[in-house]
Backbone bond lengths (Angstrom), bond angles and torsions (degrees), N, CA, C in turn:
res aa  C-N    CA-C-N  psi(-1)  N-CA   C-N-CA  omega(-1)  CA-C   N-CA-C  phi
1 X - - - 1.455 - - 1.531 109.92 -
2 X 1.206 120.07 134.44 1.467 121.91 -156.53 1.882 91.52 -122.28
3 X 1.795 122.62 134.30 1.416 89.24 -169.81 1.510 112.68 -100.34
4 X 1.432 120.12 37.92 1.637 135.73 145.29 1.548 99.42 -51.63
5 X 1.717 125.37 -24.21 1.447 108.62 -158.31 1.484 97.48 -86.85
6 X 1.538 112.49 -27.54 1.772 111.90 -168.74 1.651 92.46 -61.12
7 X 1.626 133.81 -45.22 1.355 125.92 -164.07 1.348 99.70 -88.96
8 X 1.213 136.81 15.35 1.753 117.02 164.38 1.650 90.66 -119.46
9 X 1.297 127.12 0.36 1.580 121.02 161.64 1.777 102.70 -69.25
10 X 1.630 100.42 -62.82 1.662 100.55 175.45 1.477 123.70 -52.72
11 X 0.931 116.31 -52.15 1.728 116.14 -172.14 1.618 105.12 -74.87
12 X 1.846 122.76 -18.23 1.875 93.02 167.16 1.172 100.04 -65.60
13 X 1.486 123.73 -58.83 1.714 124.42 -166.66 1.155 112.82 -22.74
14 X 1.609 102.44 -72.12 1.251 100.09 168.56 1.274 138.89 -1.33
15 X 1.503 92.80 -89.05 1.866 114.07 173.31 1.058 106.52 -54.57
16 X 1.256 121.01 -33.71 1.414 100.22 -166.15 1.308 122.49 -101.87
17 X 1.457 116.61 -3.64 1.344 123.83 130.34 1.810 131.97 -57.08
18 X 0.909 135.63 -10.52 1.092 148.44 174.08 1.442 126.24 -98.68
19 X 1.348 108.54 -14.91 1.253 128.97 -168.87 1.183 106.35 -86.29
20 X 1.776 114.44 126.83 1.370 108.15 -164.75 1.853 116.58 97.82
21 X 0.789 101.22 -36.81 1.761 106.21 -165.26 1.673 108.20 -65.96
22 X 1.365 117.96 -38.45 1.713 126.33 142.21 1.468 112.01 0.77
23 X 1.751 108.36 -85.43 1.466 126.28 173.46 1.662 104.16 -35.98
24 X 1.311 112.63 -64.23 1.247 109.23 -162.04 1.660 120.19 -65.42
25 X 1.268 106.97 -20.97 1.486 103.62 -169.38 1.472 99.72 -100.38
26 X 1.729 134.37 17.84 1.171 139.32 151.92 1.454 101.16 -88.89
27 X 0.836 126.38 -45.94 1.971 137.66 -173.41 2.315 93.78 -60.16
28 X 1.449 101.45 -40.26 1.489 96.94 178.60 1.556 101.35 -79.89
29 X 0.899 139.26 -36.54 1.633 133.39 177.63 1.375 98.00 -56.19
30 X 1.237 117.40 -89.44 1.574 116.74 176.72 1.521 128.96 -15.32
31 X 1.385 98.87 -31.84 2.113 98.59 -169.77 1.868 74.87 -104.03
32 X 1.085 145.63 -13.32 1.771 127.31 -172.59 1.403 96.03 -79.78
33 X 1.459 115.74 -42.68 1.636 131.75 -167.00 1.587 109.04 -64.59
34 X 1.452 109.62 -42.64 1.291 104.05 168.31 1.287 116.58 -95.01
35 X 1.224 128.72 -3.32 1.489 109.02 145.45 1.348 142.47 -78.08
36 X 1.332 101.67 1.97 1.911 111.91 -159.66 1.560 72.72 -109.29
37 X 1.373 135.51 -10.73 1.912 124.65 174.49 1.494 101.77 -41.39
38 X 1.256 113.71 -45.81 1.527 118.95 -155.30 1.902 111.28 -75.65
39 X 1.074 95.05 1.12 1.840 111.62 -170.74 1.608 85.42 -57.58
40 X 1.224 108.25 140.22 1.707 116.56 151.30 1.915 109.81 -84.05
41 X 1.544 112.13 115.37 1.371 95.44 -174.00 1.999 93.17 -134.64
42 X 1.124 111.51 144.05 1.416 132.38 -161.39 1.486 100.46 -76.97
43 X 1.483 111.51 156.25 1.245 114.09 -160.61 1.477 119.96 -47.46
44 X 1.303 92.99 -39.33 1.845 99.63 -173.06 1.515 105.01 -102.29
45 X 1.295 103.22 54.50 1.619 135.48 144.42 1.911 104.39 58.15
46 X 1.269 94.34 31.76 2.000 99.38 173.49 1.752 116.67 -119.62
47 X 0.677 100.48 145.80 1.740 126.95 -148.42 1.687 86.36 -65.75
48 X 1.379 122.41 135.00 1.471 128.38 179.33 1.798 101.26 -78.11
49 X 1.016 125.60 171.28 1.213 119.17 164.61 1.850 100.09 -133.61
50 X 1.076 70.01 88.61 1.998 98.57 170.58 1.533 136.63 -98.35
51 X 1.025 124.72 159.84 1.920 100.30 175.33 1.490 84.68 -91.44
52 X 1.322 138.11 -24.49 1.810 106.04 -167.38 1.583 97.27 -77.54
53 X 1.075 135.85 -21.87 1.319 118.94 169.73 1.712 120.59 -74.83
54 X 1.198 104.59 -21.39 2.019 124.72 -167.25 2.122 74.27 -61.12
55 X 1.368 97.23 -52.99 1.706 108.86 -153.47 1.406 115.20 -77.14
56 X 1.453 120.58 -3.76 1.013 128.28 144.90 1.740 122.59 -60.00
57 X 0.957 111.47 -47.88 1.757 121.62 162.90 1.783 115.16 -16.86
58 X 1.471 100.65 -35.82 1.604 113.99 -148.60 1.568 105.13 -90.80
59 X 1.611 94.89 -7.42 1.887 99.40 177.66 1.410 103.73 -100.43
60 X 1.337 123.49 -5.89 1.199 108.58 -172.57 1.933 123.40 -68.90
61 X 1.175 119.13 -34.42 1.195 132.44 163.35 1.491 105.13 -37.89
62 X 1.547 119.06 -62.68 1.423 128.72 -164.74 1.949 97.31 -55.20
63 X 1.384 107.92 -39.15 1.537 114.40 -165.36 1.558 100.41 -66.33
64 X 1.430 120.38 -46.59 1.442 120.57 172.93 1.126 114.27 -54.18
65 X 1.254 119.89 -87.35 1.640 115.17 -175.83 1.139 120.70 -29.01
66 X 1.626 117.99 -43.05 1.170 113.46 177.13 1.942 135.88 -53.28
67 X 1.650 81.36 -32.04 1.518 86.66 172.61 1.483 115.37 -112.56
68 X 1.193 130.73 -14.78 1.542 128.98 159.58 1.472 118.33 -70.58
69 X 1.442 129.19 -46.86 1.294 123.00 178.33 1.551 121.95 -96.24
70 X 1.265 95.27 72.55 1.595 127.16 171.09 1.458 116.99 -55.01
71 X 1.063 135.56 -178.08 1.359 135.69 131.31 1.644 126.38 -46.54
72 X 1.673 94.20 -58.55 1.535 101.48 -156.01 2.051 93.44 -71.30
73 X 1.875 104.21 -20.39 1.739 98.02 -178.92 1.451 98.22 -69.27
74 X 1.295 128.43 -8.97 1.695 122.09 -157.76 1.490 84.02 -92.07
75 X 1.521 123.47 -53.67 1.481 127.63 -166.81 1.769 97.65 -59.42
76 X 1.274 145.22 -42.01 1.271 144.88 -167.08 1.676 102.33 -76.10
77 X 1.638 126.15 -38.95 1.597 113.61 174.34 1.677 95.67 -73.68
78 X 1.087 127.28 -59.63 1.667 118.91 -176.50 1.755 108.16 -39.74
79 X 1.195 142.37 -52.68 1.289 149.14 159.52 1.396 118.13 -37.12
80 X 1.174 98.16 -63.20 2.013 106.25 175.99 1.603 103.18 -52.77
81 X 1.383 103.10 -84.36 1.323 105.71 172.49 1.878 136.02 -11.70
82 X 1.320 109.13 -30.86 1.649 116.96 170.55 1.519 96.58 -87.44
83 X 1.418 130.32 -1.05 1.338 96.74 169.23 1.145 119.60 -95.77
84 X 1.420 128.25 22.55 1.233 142.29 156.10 1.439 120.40 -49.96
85 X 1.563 91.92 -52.86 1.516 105.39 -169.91 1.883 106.18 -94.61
86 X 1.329 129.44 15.13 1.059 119.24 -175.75 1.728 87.87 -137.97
87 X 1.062 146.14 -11.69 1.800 136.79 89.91 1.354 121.06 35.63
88 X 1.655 97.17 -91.12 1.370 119.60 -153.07 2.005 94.57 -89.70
89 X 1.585 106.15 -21.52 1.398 80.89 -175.39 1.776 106.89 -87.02
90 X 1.490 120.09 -17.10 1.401 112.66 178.19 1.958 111.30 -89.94
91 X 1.471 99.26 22.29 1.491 103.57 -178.13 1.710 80.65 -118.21
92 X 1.211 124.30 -40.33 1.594 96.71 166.81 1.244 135.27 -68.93
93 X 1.327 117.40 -27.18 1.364 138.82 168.90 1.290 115.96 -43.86
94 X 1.714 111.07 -61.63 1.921 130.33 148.25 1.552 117.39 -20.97
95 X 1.713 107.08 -76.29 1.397 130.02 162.17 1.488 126.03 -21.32
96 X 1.825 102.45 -61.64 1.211 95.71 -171.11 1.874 118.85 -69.22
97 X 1.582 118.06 -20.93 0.879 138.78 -158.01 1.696 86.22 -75.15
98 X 1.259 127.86 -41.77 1.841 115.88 -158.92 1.613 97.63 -104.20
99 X 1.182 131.29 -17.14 1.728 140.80 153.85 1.439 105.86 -107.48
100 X 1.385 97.45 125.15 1.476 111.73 167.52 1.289 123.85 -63.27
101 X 1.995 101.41 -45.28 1.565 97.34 170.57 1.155 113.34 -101.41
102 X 1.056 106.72 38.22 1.901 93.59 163.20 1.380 132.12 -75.07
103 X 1.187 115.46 103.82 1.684 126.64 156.71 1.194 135.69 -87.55
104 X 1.318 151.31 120.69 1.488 155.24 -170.91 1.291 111.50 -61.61
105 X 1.423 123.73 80.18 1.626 125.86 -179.97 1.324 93.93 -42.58
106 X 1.791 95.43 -164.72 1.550 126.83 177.36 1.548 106.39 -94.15
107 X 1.556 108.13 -29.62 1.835 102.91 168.66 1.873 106.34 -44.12
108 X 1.726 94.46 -55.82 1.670 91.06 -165.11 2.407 118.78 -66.94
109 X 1.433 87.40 -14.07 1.362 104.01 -168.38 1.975 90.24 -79.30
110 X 1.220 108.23 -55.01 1.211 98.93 165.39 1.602 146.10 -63.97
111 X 1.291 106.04 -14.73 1.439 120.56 176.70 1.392 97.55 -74.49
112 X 1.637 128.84 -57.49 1.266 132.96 160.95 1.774 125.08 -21.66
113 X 0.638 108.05 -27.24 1.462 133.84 -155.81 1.637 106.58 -101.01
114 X 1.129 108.70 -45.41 1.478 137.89 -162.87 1.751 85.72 -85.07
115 X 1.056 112.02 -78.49 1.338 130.36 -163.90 1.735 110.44 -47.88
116 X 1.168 99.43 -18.87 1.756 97.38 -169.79 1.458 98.51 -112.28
117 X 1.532 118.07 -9.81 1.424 111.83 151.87 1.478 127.96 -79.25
118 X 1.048 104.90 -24.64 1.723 116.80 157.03 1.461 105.66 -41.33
119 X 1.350 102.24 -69.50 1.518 110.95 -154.81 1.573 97.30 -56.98
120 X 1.077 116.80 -55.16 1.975 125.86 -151.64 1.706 74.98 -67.24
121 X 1.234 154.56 -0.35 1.462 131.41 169.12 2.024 103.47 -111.08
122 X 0.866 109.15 -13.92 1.170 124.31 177.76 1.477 106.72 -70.06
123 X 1.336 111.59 -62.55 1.498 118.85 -149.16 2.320 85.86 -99.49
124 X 1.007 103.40 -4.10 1.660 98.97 175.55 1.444 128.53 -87.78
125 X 1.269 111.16 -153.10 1.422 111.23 165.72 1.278 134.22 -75.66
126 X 1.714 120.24 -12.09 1.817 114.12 158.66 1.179 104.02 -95.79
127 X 1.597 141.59 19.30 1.524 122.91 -168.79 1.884 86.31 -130.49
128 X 1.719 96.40 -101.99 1.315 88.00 -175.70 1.826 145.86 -33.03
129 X 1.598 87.87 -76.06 1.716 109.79 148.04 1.393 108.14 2.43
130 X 1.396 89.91 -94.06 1.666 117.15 -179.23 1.185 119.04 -15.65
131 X 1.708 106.15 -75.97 1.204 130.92 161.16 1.569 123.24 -11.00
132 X 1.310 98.03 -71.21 1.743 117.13 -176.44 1.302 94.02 -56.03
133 X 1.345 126.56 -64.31 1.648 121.79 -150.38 1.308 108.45 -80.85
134 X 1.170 102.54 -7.80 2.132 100.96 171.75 1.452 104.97 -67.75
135 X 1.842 100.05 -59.61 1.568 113.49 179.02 2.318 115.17 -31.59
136 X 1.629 85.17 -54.98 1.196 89.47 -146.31 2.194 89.60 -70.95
137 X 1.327 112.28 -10.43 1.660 111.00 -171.04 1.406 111.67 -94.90
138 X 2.199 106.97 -21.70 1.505 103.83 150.57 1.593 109.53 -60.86
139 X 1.047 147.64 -86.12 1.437 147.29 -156.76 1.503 113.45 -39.59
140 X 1.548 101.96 -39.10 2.051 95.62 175.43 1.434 104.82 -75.68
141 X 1.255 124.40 -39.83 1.501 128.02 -158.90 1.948 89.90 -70.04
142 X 0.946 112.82 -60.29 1.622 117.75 162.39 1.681 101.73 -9.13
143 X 1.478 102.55 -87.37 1.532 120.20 -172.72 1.036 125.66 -47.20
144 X 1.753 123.87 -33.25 1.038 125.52 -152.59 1.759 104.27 -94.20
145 X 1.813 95.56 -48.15 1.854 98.27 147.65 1.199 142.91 -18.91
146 X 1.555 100.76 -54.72 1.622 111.17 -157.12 1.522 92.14 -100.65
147 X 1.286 130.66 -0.66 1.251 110.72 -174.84 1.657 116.76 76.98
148 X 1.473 118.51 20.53 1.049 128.42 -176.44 1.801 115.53 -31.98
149 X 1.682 122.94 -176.68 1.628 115.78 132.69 1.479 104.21 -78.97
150 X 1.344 94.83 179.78 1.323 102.04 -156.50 2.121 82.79 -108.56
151 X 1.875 105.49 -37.80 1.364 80.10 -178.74 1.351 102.93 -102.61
152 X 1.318 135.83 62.84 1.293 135.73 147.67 1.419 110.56 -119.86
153 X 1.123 118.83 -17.99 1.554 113.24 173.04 2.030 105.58 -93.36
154 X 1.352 110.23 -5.97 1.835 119.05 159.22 1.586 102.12 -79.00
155 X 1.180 118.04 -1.89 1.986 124.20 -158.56 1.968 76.30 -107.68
156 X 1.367 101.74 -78.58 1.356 103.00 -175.66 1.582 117.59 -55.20
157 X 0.936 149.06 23.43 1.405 145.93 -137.40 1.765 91.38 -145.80
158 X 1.620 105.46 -63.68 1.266 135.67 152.93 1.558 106.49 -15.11
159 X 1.264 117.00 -100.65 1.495 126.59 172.15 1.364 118.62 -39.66
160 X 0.946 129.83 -63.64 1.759 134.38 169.43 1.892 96.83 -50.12
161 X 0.958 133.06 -67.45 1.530 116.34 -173.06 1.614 125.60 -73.73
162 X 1.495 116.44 -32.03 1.172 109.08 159.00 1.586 130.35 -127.98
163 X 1.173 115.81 25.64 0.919 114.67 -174.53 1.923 142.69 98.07
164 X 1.319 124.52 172.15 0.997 125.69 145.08 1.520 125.90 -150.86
165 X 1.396 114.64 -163.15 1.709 97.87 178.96 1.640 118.08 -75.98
166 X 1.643 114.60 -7.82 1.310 110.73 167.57 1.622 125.41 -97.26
167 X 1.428 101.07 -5.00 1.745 110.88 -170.90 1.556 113.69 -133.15
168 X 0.700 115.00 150.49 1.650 107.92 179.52 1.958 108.43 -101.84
169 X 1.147 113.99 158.09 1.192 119.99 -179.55 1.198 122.80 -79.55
170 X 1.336 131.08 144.54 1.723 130.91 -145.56 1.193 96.81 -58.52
171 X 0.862 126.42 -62.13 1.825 139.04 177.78 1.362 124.89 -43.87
172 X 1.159 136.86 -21.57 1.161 147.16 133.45 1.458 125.16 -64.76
173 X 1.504 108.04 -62.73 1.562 120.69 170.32 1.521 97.10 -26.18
174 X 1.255 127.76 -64.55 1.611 139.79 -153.15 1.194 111.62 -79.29
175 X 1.565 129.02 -45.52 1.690 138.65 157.39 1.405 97.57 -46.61
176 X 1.052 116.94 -51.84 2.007 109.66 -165.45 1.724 102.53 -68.73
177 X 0.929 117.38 -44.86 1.925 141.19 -176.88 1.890 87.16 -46.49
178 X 1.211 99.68 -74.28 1.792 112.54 -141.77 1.932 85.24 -87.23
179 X 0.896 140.11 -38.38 1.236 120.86 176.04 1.519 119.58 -94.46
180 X 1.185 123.56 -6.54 1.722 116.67 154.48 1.682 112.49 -81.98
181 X 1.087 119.88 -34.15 1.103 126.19 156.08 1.701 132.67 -19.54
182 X 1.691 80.16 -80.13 1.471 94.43 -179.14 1.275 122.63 -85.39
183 X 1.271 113.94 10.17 1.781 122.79 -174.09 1.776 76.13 -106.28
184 X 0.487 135.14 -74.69 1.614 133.21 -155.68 1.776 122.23 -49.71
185 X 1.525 80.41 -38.96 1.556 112.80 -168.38 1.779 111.42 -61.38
186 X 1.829 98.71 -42.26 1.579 129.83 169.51 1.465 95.80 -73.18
187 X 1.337 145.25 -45.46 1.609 129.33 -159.40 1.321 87.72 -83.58
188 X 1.197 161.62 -81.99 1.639 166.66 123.97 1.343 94.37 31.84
189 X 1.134 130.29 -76.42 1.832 110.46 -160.25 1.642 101.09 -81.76
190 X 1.480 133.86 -27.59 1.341 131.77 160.44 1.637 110.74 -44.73
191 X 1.080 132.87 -67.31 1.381 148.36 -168.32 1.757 82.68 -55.02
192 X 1.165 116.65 -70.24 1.686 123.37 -149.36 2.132 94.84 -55.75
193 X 1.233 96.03 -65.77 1.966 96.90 174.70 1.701 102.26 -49.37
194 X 0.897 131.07 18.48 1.810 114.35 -172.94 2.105 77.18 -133.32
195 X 1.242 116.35 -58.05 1.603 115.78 -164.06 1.759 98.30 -50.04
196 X 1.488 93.88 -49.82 1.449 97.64 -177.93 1.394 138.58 -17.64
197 X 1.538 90.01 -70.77 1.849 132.49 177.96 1.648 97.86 -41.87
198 X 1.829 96.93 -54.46 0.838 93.46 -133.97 2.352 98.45 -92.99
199 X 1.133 111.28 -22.32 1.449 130.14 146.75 1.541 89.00 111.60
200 X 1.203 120.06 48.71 1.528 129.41 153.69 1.258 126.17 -46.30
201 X 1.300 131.22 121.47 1.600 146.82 -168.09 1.455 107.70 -117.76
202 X 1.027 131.03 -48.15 1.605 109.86 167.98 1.175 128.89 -142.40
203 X 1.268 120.59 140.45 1.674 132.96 -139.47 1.859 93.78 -98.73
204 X 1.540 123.55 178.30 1.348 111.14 156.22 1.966 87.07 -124.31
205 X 1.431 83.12 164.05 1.709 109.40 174.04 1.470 124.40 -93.06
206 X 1.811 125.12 90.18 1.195 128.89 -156.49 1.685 87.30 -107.57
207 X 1.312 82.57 130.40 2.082 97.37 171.06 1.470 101.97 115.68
208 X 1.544 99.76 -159.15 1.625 120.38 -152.48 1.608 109.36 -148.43
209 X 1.744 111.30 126.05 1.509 84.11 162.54 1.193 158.63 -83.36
210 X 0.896 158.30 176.67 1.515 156.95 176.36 1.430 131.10 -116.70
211 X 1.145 103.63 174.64 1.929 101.75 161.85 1.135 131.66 -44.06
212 X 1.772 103.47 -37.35 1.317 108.90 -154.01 1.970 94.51 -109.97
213 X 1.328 105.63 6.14 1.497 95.33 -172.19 1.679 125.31 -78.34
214 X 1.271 96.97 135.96 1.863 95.63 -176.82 1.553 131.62 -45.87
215 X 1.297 119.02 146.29 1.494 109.56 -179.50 1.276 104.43 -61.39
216 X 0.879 149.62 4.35 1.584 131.62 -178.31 1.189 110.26 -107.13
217 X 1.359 122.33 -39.59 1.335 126.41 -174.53 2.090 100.37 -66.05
218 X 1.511 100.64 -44.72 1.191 92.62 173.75 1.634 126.34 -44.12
219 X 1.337 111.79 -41.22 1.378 139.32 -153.63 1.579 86.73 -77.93
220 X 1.863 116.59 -40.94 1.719 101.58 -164.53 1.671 103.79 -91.00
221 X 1.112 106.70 -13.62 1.398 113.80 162.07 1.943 128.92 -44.54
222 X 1.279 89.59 -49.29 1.707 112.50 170.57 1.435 96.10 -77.74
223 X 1.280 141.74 -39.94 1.223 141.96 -154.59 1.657 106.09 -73.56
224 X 1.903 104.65 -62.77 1.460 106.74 156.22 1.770 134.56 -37.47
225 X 1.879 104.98 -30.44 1.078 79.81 -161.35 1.284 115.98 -115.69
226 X 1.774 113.47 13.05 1.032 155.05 131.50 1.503 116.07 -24.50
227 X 1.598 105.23 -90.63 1.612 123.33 173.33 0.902 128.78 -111.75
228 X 1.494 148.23 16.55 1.068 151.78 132.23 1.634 152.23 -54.96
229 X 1.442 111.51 68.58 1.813 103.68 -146.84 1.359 80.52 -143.41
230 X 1.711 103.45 153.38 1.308 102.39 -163.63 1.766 101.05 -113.57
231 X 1.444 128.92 -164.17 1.371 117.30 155.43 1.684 136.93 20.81
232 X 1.820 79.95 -98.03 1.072 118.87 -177.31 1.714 125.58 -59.04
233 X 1.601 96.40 -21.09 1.350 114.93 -174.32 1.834 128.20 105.97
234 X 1.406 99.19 -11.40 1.527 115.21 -170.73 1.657 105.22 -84.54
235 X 1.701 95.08 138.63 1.662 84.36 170.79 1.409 121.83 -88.51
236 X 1.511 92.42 161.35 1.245 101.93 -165.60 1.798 128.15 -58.76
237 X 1.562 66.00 -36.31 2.292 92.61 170.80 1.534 118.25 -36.21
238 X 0.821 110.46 109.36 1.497 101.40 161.52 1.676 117.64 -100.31
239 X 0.956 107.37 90.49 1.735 122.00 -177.05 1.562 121.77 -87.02
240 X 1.202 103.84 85.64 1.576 103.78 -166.49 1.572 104.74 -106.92
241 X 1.410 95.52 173.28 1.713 96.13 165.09 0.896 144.48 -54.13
242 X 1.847 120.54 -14.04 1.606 147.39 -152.98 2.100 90.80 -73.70
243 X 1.300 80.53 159.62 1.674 88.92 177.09 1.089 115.72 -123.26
244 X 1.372 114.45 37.10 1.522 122.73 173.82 1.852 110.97 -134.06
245 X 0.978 121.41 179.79 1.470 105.18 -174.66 2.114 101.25 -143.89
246 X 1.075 91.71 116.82 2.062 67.61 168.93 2.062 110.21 -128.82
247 X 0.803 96.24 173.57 1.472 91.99 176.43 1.804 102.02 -113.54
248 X 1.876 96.73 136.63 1.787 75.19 -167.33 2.184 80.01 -131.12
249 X 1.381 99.22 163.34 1.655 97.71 175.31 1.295 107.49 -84.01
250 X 1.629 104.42 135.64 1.464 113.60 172.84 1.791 121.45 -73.26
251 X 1.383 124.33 143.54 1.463 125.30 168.96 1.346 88.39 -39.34
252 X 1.572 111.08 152.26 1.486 122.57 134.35 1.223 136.83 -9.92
253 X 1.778 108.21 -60.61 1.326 135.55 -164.31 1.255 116.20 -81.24
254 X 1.799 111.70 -18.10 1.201 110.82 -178.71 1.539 116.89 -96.44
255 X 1.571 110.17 7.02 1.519 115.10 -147.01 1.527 88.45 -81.13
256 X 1.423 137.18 161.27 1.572 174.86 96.99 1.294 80.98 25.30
257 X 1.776 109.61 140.92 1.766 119.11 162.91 1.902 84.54 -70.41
């Protein structure tokens, strides 16, 4: 088991949780668009600031759920969710290889457990869901205040729900957020309760950076590849193409004089 395999386990999920969600966050523009029809807006086409429009606000939640928590979205958290457990078994697989006696207590069986109840509230109707329809009832409540236009806040409405070629659409934005997150978040505190036990001193660096990667990680990146070389002379880094990053414990044999 090579641990390039734990980050091409995370990043299909990923995708393949995400896949599809495009469609849907055009299907949520469409049901917002015909609900914001009912706006009272003044001749020269700007948004009244009324309570029957304020009270229009209060269906918008109902409009999300309605079209995000589908079946086939229920079948995509049930799917994601087992990669928790197929995760933790190629992070034992990793594990057992740098501890001889390593076995997967009931701490780690339970963290598993824990973690994928996170998610199924995360990725549902009080986490994700939620999320979106707050976003999208700040931006009308915005408009409806200020006396906005009515078709420049359908312009802004536009971009915030589905997107463009520089931004991604809330609904995606938020699937990509809360499930790279929490897949990563579980391989990181799994690895860390097992290094613990076991009094692990130095990790190797699997992945690549990005746009979005932290200054520090950048900083230990140079740091590895700087001073980090083992024996033989090779660094320790493993810097691949993957777009995820984890920290995993090195064998013994491979550790730095």
């Amino acid at each position: 088991m090579r641990p390039s395999d734990i980050i091409d386990e995370i990043d299909g999920a990923v995708n393949k949780f995400v896949d599809g969600l495009p469609a849907t966050q055009r299907q949520i523009y469409d049901r917002v668009l015909n609900l914001l029809r009912k706006l009272d807006v003044s001749s020269d086409g700007n948004i009244k600031n009324t309570v029957a429009n304020i009270r229009i606000l209060q269906d918008i939640n109902k409009e999300i759920l309605d079209t995000v928590m589908t079946d086939q979205y229920k079948k995509k958290i049930e799917d994601f969710t087992q990669t928790y457990q197929k995760v933790a078994s190629l992070q034992n697989q990793y594990l057992g290889t740098v501890f001889s006696t390593f076995k997967p207590g009931p701490v780690l069986k339970e963290l598993t457990k824990a973690s994928i109840d996170i998610t199924y509230d995360q990725l549902g109707e009080s986490g994700l869901s939620n999320d979106l329809a707050n976003e999208i009832k700040g931006i009308l409540n915005t408009n409806i205040q200020t006396g906005a236009s009515y078709s420049q806040m359908t312009e802004q409405l536009r971009t915030a729900i589905i997107g463009n070629d520089e931004v991604d659409g809330a609904l995606l934005r938020y699937a990509k957020t809360y499930t790279t997150d929490s897949i990563n978040q579980f391989s990181a505190v799994y690895n860390r309760q097992v290094t613990a036990d076991f009094g692990a001193e130095w990790f190797r660096y699997v992945g690549s950076n990005r746009a979005t990667t932290r200054p520090f990680c950048e900083q230990y990146v140079k740091l590895v590849h700087g001073l980090c070389k083992n024996r033989s002379g090779q660094k320790l880094a493993e810097l691949r193409r993957y777009r995820f990053v984890i920290h995993l414990p090195i064998p013994p044999a491979q550790k730095a004089d």
